[in-house]
C-alpha positions in Angstrom: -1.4 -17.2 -6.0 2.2 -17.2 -5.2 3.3 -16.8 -1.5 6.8 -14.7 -2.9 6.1 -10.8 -3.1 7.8 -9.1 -6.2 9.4 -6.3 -5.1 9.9 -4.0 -8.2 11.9 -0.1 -7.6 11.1 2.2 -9.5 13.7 4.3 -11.3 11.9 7.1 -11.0 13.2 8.0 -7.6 17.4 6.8 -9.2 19.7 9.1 -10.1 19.3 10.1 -14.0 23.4 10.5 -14.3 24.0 7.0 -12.3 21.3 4.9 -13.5 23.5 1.8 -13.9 24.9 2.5 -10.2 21.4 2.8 -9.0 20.0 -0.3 -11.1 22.8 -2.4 -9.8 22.3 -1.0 -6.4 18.3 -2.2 -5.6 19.1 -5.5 -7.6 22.6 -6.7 -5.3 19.9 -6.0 -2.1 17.0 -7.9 -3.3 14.9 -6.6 -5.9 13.1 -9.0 -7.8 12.3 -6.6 -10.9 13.3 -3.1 -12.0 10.7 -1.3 -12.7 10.5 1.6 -15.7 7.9 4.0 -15.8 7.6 5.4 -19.1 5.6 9.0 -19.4 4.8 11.1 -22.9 3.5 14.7 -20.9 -0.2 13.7 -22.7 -1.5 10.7 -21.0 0.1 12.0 -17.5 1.3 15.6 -17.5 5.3 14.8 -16.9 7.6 13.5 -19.4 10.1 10.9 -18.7 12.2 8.4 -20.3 11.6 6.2 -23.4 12.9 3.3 -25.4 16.3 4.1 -25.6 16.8 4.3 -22.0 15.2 0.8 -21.6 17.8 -0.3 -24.3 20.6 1.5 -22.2 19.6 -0.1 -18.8 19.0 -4.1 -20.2 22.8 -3.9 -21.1 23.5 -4.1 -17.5 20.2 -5.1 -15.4 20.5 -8.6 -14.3 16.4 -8.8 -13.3 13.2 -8.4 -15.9 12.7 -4.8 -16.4 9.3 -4.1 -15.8 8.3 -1.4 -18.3 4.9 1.0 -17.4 3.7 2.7 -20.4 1.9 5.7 -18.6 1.8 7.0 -22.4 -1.2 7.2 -25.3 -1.6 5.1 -28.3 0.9 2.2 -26.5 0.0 -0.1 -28.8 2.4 2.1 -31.5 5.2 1.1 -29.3 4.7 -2.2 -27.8 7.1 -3.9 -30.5 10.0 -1.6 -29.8 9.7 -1.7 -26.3 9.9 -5.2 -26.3 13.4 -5.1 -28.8 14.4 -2.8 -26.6 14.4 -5.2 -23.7 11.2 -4.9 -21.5 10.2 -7.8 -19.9 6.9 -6.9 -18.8 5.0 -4.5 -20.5 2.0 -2.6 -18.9 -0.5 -0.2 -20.8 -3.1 1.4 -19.2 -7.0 0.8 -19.7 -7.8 4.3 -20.1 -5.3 5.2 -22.8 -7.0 2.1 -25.3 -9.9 1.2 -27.0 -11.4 -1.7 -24.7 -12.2 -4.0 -27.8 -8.5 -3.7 -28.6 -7.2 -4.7 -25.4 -7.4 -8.8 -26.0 -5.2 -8.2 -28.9 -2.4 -5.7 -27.3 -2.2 -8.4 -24.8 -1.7 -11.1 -27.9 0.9 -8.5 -29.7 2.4 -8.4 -25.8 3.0 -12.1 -25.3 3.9 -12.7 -29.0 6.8 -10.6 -28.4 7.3 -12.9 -25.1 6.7 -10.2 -22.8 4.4 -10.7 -19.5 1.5 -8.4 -20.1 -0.3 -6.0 -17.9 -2.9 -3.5 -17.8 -3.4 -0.9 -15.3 -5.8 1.2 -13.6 -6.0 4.6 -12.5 -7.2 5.7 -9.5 -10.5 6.7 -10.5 -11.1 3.8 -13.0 -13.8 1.2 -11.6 -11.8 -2.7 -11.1 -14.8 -3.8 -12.6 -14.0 -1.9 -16.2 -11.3 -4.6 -16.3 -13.1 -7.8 -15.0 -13.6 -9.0 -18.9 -10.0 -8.7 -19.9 -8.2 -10.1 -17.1 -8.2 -13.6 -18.7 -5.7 -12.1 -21.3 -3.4 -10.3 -19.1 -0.3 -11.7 -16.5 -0.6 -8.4 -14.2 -3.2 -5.8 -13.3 -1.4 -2.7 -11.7 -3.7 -0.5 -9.7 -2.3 2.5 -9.3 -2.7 3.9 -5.7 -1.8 7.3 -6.5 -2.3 9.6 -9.5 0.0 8.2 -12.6 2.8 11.0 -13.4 4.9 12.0 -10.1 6.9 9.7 -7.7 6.6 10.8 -4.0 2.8 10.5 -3.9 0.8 10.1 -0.5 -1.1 6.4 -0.6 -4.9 6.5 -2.1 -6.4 3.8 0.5 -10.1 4.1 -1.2 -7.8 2.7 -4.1 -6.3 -0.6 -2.6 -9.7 -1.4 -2.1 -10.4 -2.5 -5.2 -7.8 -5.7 -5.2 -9.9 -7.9 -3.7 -12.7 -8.1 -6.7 -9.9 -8.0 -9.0 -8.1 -11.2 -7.5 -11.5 -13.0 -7.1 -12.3 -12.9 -10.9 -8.3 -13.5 -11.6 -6.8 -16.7 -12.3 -4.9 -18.4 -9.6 -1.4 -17.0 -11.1 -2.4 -13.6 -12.5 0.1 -11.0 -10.5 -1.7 -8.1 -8.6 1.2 -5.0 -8.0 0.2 -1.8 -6.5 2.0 1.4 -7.7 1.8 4.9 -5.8 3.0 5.6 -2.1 3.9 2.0 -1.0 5.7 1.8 2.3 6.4 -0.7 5.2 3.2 0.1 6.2 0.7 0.7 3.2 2.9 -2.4 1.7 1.1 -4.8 3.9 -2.6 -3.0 3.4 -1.9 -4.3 -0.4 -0.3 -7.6 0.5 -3.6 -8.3 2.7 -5.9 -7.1 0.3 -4.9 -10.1 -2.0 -1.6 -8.1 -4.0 1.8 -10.0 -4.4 4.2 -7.2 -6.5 5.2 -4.4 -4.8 6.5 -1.0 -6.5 8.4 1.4 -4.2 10.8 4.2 -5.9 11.4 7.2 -2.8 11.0 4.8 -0.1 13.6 2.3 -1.0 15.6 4.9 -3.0 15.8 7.6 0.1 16.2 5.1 2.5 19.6 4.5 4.7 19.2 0.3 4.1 18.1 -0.2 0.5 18.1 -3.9 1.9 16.0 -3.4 4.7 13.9 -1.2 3.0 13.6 -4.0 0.3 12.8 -6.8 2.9 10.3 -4.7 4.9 8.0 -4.9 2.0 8.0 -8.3 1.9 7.1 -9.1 6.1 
């Protein structure tokens, strides 16, 4: 596992009408990824943004953008996600068939994207044991998918070390939902190494010390 903590805000908490500002913003302070939750108001009850706002942002964004697909059926969409510019794509475990996961995760890296799968917070880590040899990331969510500004799920972080013990030495562990300078280094000692933080580093006064306080 790699010492380096990926730090990936979430443009969730940016400003809709400056989003190139914003992107440009958390990326000149440190960010190592932007990440781009994606939400259809099925799988998770809000609607967000889609493919041509992925499209929009990888004219400008300098980092991988690190596209969440909180959405059903991904598997429709993974090809124009990935034309669109994603450089990771993540579909969750609960919104696919499990015998289809090994080949999303072949369509994924055919399309030379990183995949990932991720869990909700009351999925079991060990639904995802078998499939982790076909994936680059697990994301555990540590909040309830569909709303930024979420308090931290601890019972939820909890389930990091099982994954990482049945991972392969590179596979990339991020925790999503309520990460802070403190809950940040829960996650980093449970065995995580990518962070995602959207109102904490986007409501703070130092995006760059926000930014680096993950990473400590």
């Amino acid at each position: 596992m790699s010492n380096k903590i990926i730090i990936s805000p979430s443009i969730l908490s940016a400003d809709f009408a400056n989003l190139e500002r914003d992107v440009k913003l958390v990326e000149n302070k440190g960010a190592d990824w932007i990440h781009v939750d994606v939400m259809d108001g099925h799988f998770v009850p809000n609607i967000t943004i889609g493919i041509p706002v992925v499209k929009a942002l990888k004219r400008f964004a300098q980092k991988p953008l690190d596209v969440h697909l909180m959405i059903e059926n991904p598997e429709k969409y993974i090809t124009d996600f990935a034309s669109a510019g994603a450089d990771i794509i993540t579909f969750h475990y609960e919104a696919v068939e499990p015998e289809n996961i090994k080949q999303i995760c072949k369509k994924i890296k055919s399309l030379a994207c990183k995949a990932g799968i991720s869990i909700k917070p009351k999925t079991n880590q060990k639904d995802i044991i078998p499939y982790l040899e076909y994936v680059d990331m697990v994301l555990v969510m540590t909040v309830e998918p569909g709303f930024g500004g979420q308090e931290f799920m601890h019972y939820c972080a909890q389930k990091i070390p099982e994954i990482r013990q049945n991972a392969k030495e590179d596979l990339i562990v991020q925790v999503d939902g309520g990460i802070n300078d403190v809950t940040s280094k829960i996650c980093v000692s449970l065995g995580a190494n990518s962070l995602v933080a959207g109102s904490y580093i986007y409501k703070s006064k130092d995006v760059k010390k926000a930014i680096e306080s993950l990473r400590v």
